[in-house]
N, C-alpha and C positions, 0 to 999 in steps of 0.2 A: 284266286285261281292261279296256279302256278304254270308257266309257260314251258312246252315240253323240249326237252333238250334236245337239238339237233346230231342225228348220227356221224359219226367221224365221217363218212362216205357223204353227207349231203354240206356238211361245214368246207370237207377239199373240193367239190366241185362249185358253189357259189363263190370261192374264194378263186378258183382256176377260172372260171368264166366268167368273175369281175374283171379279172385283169385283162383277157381277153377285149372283153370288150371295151373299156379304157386306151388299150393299142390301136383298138379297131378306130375308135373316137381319134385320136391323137393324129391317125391316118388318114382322113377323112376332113381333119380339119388344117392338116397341111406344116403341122407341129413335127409330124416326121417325113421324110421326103422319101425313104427306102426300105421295106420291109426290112431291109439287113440290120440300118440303124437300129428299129424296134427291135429286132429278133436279137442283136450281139449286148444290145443297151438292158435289156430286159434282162440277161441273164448273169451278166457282168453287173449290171448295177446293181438289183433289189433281188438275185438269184432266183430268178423265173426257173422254173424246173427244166435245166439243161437239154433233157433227154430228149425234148419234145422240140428241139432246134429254133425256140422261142415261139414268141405269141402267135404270130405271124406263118410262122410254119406249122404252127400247131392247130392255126384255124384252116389252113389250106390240106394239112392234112386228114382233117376230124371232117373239114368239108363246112363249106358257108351254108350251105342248107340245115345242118346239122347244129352246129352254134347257135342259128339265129332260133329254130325254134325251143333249143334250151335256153335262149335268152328270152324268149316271150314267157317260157315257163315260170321260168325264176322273177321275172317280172310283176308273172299275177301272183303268183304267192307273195312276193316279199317287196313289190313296189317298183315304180318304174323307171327310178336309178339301174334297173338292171337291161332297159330295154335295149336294143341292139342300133347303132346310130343308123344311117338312109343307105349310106354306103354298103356297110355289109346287109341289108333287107336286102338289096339289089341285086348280091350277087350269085343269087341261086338261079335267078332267073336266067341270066348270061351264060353262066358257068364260069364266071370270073377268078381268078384266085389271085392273092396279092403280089404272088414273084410273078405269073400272066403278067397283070397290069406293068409290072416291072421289066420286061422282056418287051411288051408292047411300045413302051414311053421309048427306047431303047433304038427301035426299029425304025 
């Protein structure tokens, strides 16, 4: 039985919201200290797609509500490498966003 090839529209969004969430992880476990870090590293380093002003700003502006439950999706379809780490779960609840916390720490 042969395994059906994924649409170009479903291979860019696993691949956009792996990395997502990898930054999200990275954030969370204190490996970046400033959303800016991830968002300039991201785009500068492994060419994160500019437009979206990085990971970081990409999830704050798609919205952490929004990510996490397209991370549970991609999760149950394709495993739970994709699941979304504690931190971003959390911040739907709050209304937290990553430059928030970074304006908070600040204050």
């Amino acid at each position: 039985m042969a395994l059906a090839q994924p649409s170009p529209a479903e291979v860019r969004e696993r691949l956009f919201y792996r990395q997502l969430d990898e930054c999200a992880r990275c954030f969370a476990e204190g490996v970046l200290v400033t959303p800016e870090d991830g968002d300039i590293g991201a785009i500068f380093g492994w060419g994160f797609a500019p437009y979206t002003g990085g990971p970081f700003s990409a999830i704050d502006t798609i919205g952490a509500k929004t990510v996490v439950e397209t991370l549970d999706r991609l999760a149950t379809a394709h495993g739970e490498r994709s699941a979304a780490p504690a931190q971003l779960r959390e911040m739907p609840a709050s209304g937290a966003t990553y430059y928030g916390m970074k304006a908070a720490k600040a204050a």
